[in-house]
Structure formats: structure tokens, C-alpha cells
PLY file of the C-alpha trace (Angstrom):
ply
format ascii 1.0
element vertex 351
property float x
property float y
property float z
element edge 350
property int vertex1
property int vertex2
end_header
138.19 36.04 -65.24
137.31 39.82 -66.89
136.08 40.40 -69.99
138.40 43.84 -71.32
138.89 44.76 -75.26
139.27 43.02 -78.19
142.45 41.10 -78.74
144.50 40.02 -81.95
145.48 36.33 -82.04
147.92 35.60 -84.25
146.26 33.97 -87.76
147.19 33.08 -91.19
146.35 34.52 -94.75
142.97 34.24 -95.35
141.53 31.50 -97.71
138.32 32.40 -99.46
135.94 29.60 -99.11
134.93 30.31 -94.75
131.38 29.81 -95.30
128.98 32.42 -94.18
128.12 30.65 -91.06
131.27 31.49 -89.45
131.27 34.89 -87.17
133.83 38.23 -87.86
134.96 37.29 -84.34
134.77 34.88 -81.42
134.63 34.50 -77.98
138.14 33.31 -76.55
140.72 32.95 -73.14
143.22 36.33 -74.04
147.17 36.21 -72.24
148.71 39.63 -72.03
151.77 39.13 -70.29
153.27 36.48 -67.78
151.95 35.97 -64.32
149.28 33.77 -62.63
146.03 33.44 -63.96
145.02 37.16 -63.49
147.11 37.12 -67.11
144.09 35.52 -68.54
140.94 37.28 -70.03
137.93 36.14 -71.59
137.53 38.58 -74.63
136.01 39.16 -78.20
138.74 38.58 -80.40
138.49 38.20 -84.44
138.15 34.68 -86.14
141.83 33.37 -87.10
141.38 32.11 -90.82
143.26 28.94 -92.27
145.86 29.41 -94.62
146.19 26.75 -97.64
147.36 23.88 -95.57
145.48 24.26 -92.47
141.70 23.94 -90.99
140.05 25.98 -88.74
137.87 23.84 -86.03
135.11 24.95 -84.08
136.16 23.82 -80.84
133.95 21.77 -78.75
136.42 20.90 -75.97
139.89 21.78 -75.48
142.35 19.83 -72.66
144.41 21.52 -70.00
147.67 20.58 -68.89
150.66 21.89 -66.88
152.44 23.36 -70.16
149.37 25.76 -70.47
150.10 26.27 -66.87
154.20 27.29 -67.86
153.10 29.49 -70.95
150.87 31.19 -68.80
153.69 32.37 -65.77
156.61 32.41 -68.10
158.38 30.18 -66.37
161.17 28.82 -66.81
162.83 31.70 -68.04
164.45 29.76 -70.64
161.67 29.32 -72.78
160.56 32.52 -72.82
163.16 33.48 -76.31
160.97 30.13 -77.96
157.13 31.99 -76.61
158.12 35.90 -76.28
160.40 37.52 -73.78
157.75 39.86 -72.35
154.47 38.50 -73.77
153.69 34.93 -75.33
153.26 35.47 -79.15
150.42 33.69 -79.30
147.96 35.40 -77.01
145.31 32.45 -77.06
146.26 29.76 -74.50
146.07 25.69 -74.85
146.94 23.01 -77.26
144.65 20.46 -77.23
141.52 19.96 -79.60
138.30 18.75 -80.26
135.73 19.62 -82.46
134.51 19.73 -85.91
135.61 21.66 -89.28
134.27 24.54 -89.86
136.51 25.55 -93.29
139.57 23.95 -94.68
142.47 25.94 -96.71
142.70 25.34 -100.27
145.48 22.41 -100.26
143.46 20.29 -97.87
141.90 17.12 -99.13
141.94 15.27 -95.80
139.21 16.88 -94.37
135.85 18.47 -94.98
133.04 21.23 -93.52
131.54 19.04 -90.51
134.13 16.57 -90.14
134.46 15.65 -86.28
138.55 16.00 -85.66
140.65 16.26 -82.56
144.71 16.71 -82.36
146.96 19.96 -81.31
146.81 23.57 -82.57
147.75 26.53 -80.91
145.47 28.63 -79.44
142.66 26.11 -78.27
140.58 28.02 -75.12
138.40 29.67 -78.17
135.49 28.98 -80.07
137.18 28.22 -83.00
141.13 27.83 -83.85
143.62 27.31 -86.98
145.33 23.87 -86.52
147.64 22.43 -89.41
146.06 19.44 -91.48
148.99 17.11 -90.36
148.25 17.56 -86.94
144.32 16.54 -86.85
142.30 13.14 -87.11
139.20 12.12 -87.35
137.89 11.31 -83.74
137.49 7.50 -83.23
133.76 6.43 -82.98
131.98 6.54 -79.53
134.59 9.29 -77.99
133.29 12.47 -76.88
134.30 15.84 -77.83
135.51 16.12 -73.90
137.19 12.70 -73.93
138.79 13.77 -77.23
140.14 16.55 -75.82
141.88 15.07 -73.39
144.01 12.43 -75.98
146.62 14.61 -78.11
148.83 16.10 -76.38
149.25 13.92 -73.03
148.59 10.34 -75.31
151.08 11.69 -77.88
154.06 12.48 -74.89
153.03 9.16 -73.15
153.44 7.11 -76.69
156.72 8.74 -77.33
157.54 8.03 -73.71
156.61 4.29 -73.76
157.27 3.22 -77.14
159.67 4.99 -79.04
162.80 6.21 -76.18
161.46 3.44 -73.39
160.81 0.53 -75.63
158.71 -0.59 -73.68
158.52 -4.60 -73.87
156.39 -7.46 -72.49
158.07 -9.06 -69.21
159.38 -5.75 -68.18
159.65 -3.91 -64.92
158.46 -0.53 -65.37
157.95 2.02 -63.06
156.22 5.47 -63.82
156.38 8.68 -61.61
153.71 10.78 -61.75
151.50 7.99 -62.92
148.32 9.95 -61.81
148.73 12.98 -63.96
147.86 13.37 -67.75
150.95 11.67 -69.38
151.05 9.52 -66.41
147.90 7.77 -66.55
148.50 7.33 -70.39
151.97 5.92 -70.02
150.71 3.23 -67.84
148.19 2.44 -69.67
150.60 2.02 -72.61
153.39 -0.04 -70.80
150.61 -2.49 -69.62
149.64 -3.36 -72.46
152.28 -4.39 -73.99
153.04 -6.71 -71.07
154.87 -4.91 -69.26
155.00 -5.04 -65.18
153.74 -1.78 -64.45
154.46 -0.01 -60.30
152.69 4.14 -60.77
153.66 6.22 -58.56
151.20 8.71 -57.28
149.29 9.92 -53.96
147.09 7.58 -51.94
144.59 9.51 -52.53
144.98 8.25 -56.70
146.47 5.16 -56.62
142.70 3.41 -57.45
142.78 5.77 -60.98
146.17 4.66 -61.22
145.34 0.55 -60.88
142.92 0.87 -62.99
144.92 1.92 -65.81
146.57 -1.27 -65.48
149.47 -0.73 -62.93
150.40 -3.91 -60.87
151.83 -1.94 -57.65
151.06 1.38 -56.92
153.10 3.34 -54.60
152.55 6.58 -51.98
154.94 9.31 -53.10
153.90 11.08 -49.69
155.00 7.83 -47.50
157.57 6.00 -49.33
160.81 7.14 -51.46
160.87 4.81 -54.33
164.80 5.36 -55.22
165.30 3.40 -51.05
163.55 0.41 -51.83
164.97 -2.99 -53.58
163.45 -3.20 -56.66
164.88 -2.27 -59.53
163.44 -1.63 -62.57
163.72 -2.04 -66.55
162.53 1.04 -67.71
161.72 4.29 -65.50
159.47 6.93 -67.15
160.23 10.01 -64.83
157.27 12.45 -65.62
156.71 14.90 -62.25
160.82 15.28 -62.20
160.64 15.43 -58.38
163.41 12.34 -57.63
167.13 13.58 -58.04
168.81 12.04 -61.18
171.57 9.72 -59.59
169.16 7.62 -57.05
166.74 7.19 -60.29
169.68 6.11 -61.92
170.38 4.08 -59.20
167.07 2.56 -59.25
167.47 0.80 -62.63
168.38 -2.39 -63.47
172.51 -2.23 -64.83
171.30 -1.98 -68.69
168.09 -0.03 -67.81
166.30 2.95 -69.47
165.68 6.40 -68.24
163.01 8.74 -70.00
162.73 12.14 -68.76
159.68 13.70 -69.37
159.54 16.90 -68.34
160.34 18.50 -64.73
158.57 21.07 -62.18
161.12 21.37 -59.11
163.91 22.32 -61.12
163.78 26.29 -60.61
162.10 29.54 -62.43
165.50 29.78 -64.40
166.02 26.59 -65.86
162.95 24.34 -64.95
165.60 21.28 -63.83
166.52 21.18 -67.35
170.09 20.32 -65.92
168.62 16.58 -64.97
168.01 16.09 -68.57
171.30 17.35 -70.10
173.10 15.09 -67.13
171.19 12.28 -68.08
172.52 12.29 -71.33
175.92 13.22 -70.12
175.89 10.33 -67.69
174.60 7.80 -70.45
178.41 8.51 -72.30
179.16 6.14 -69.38
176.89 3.70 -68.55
175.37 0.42 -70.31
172.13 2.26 -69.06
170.26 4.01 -71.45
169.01 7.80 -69.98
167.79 10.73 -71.85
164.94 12.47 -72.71
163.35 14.00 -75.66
161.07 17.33 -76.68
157.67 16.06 -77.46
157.34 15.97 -81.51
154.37 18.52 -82.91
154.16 17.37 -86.19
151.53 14.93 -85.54
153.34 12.31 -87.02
152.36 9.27 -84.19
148.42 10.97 -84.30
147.19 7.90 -86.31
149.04 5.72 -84.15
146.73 7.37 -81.57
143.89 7.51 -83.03
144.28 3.38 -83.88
144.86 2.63 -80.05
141.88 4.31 -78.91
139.48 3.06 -81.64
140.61 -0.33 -80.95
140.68 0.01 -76.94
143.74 0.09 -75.75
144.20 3.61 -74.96
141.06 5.38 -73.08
140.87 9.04 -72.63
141.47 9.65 -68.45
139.47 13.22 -68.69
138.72 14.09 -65.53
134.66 14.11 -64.65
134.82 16.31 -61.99
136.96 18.50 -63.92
135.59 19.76 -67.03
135.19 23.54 -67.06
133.58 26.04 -69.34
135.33 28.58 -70.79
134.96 31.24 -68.35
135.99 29.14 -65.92
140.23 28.67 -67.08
141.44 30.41 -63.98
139.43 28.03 -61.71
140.75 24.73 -63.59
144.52 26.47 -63.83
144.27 26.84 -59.67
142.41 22.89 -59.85
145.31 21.60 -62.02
148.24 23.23 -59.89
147.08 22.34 -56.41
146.90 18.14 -57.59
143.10 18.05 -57.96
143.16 16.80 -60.91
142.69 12.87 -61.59
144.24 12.49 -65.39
143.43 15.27 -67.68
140.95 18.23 -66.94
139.22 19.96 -69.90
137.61 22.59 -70.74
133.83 22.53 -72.22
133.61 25.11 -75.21
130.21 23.96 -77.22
128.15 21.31 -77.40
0 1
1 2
2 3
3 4
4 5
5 6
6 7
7 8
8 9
9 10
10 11
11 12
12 13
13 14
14 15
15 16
16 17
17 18
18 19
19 20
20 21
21 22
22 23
23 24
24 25
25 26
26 27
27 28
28 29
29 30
30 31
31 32
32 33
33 34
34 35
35 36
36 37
37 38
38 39
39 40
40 41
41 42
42 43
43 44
44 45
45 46
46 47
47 48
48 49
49 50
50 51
51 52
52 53
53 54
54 55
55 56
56 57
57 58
58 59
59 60
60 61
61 62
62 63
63 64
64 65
65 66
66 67
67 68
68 69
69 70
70 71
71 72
72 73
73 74
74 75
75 76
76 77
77 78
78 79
79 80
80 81
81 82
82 83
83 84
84 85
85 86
86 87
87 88
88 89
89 90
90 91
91 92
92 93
93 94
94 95
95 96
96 97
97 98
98 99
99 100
100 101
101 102
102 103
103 104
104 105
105 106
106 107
107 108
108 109
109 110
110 111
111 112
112 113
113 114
114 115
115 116
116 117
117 118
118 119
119 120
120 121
121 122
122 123
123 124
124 125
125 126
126 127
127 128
128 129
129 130
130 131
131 132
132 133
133 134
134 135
135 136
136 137
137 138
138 139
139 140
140 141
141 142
142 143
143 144
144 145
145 146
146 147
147 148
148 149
149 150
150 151
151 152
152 153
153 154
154 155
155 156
156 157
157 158
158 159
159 160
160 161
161 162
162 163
163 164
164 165
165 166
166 167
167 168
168 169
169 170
170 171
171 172
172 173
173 174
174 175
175 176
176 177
177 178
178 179
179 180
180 181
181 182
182 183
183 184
184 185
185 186
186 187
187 188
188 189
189 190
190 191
191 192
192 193
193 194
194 195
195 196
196 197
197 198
198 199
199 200
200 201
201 202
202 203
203 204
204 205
205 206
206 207
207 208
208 209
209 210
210 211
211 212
212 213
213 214
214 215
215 216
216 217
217 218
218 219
219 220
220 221
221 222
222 223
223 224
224 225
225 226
226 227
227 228
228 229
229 230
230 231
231 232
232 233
233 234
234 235
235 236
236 237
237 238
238 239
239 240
240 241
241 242
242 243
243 244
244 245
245 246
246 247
247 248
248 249
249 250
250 251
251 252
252 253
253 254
254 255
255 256
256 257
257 258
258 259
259 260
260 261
261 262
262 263
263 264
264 265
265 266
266 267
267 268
268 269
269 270
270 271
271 272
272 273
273 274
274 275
275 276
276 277
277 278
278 279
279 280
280 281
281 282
282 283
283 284
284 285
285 286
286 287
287 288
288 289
289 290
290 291
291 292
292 293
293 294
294 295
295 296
296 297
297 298
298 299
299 300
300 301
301 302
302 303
303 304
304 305
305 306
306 307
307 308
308 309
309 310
310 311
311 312
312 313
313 314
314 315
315 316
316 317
317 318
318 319
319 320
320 321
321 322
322 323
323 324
324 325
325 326
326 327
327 328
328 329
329 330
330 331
331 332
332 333
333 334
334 335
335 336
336 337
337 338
338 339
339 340
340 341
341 342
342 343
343 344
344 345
345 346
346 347
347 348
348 349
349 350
């Protein structure tokens, strides 16, 4: 990774009460243009300032996970019109955040200088970033800023996943693909406990990380096709998006529930988006449920969260042998695409 000139991250109007303390500009992880991680520079670039609803963080530790990856190359094409067509509009990669408050805007009463706070903002792989007060909570006691880091955006897609379009229920069969991976390891942990029959699929190589989140059966994607065996299952949470859509749907029990969450084999074009719009064009006829959903930003399920961790239920799956420092993005990108990664990998920003 290169250090070049000074970039301009996108920021909002300026409040007036950033105390002194706070630099002119910071050290962050600069994106100009779409590609592999030669894209990504480590730069000077000038402090982003909250506006009267928001909170800028000093960020402590910030989690990586395959959409940094799909910002990053631009791909699939079709998301480029929501990012930028030629170059993402927010030059600062990563979502995931943890860290404390530096300065809150001057509608904020949830938060104040020094509070410890994790959640989503864009523009994480800084030392400091704008995040809106809606979309931040107070850490639970005992995490880490690096386990922290690895909650919001994975736990948030996993809850959604598990709980709100699975419906997840005690006494059920579920099975989750891609159980090894960030929202994997959370959705397991999620449909165990509320009773659920959990089977994760995932490589041999992952299938202890993936029992200990509380699956029952773990299967061998690299040995064993799950759509040939005889079970059939309750609910399917379909995270890696490698299966084709009819022998999933084939793989449920007759009133059964599909969740798509996200896709990688589908194409540089569409990203297998087509599996989700035929999963809801398939449900028109069908007792089976099957859909999927776009993972909602507004922080509204963060306390629900935040409660599940503080009281045990969730843990954070960061990755030990994956935490990076900030200079070190390209080598945790090339970690995180080649399957490395056990859960969630995170980068280090400040102690």
C-alpha cells in the first residue's frame, strides 16, 4: 500500500464545538477508482466533521468484509449507479466501527466526548469517521474495540437473516451456507439459540469454528453437495450464493423458508442477483416462503444487538489471526478473498 497526496473524503457541514484535540487531518485507506487492491492508498486526508445529527468517532478498530471487497473492484456492475460509475463517492473504504467520540453535532443528546460506541458509518479504514447518531451504541461491557468491530454489520445481516425473514423457531431444521464466514458464523449462532437444529455448511478445514457456534452437523462443501442428500430442512439461510436456486428450493421442507443473503458466483454484471428476483418470482407459486432482502442501515435492530451480546448470546467471531493495522488493508483484502479468514477479520486502527 503507497502513501500519494492528500485526498478529500466526503464530510458534512461543520459543527463548532470539535475540541482542540482533534487534528486538521488524519491518516486514512484512500480508493481512487475500481480495481484490486492497488485502488487503495494510505494517505493524509482532512478530518470529516459531524453535521447536527451525527458524531465523529475516533476509530479504534474497524471490520472487513466481502462488501468492502465489491466497493473496492466495482463489481457487479450494477451497483456501480448506487457507489459512482467511475469512482466510489466515498473515497474512504469500510463500514464497520469501533471506537470512542471524539465530538458530537449539535442535535445529539445520545452521546458524549469519550463515550466508547461501535455500529456502521461510512468511511471506517481512518483514524476518525462521521457516523449518524441512529446508527451507533454504546459498546457492551467487557468487548474489545477489535471484537466490537467485528459485530455491526455481519450481526446486523445475520439478525435480519435469522429473525425477521427466517423466523427462525425452536424445533427447527435449519441449515446455513457459508456458515464459516462473517454473517455465517453469526447466523448460527442466532438460529441455535433459539432452539433451532442448526447443520453449517463450510470447509473441513472450519467446521470446529463452525460447531462451536452452536451448529449440530456440520457439513464439507468441498466433499458433499448438500441439495443430493435426504434431509430437508425448515429454514435455509443461503449466504455464499454458490448452490443453484431450484435444488435449494428443492432442499426445503414443502412450507419451508428461503433467505438469500447475498451472492458471489453470480457474474461481474449482475452479481447472481437473478437468484434473488427468481426466488421471489417462484414464491408467487409455492407454499414455500423464498426471498431475500437488502440489509437495513438505519440501525434500527443495533440495540437489539447490542442486548444479545451484553447478555451472551451473540459473541463477536473476529478473527485472531486476522487483525491488521491500517497499512496493512491490501494484505487482509487478499486474506479475506482467498477463504483465510475464520469469521470476521479486522483491522487495528488505535489502541
Amino acid at each position: 500500500m503507497t502513501s500519494t497526496s492528500t485526498a478529500s473524503p466526503s464530510s458534512a457541514p461543520r459543527v463548532s464545538d470539535i475540541p482542540s484535540t482533534v487534528p486538521a487531518t488524519m491518516t486514512a485507506i484512500v480508493q481512487r477508482g475500481y480495481g484490486d487492491t492497488e485502488v487503495l492508498h494510505l494517505d493524509r486526508a482532512p478530518m470529516p466533521a459531524p453535521g447536527a445529527d451525527q458524531v465523529l468517532v475516533r476509530v479504534h478498530a474497524a471490520g472487513l468484509d466481502r462488501g468492502v471487497w465489491h466497493i473496492m473492484a466495482g463489481l457487479p456492475y450494477i451497483v456501480r449507479p448506487m457507489f459512482g460509475m467511475t469512482t466510489p463517492r466515498q473515497p474512504v473504504p469500510g463500514m464497520d466501527v469501533a471506537g470512542t467520540v471524539a465530538a458530537v453535532g449539535t442535535d445529539v443528546t445520545a452521546f458524549a466526548v469519550g463515550d466508547r460506541v461501535f455500529g456502521t458509518a461510512a468511511g471506517t479504514f481512518a483514524e476518525y469517521t462521521v457516523a449518524d447518531a441512529t446508527t451507533l451504541a454504546r459498546m457492551p461491557e467487557g468487548v474489545s474495540f477489535d471484537e466490537a468491530a467485528a459485530l455491526p454489520v455481519s450481526g446486523l445481516a445475520a439478525l435480519e437473516a435469522v429473525r425477521t425473514h427466517g423466523r427462525v423457531r425452536a424445533d427447527q431444521r435449519v441449515l446455513v451456507t457459508g456458515a464459516s464466514g462473517g454473517v455465517g458464523c453469526y447466523a448460527v449462532q442466532l438460529a441455535a439459540a433459539a432452539g433451532a437444529e442448526v447443520t453449517g455448511v463450510a470447509s473441513a478445514a472450519k467446521a470446529d469454528l463452525v460447531r462451536s457456534c452452536g451448529a449440530a452437523h456440520t457439513i464439507d462443501y468441498a466433499t458433499t453437495d448438500v441439495t443430493t442428500l435426504t434431509e430437508r430442512y425448515d429454514v435455509i439461510i443461503d449466504i455464499n450464493g454458490r448452490l443453484p436456486l431450484g435444488r435449494l428450493v428443492r432442499t426445503l421442507t414443502a412450507t419451508g423458508t428461503l433467505v438469500i443473503v447475498g451472492g458471489e458466483d453470480g457474474g461481474s454484471l449482475t452479481g447472481g442477483i437473478h437468484r434473488q428476483f427468481g426466488a421471489r418470482l417462484r414464491s408467487a407459486f409455492t407454499r414455500r416462503r423464498l426471498g431475500f432482502f437488502l440489509s437495513d442501515e438505519s440501525g434500527a435492530l443495533l440495540p437489539e444487538l447490542t442486548d444479545l451480546v451484553a447478555a451472551g448470546t451473540l459473541r463477536s467471531t473476529v478473527d485472531r489471526d486476522h487483525i491488521y493495522p491500517l497499512d496493512e488493508v491490501a494484505t487482509a483484502i487478499a486474506a479475506l478473498s482467498a477463504g483465510r479468514v475464520r469469521g470476521k477479520a479486522v483491522i487495528h486502527i488505535a489502541d
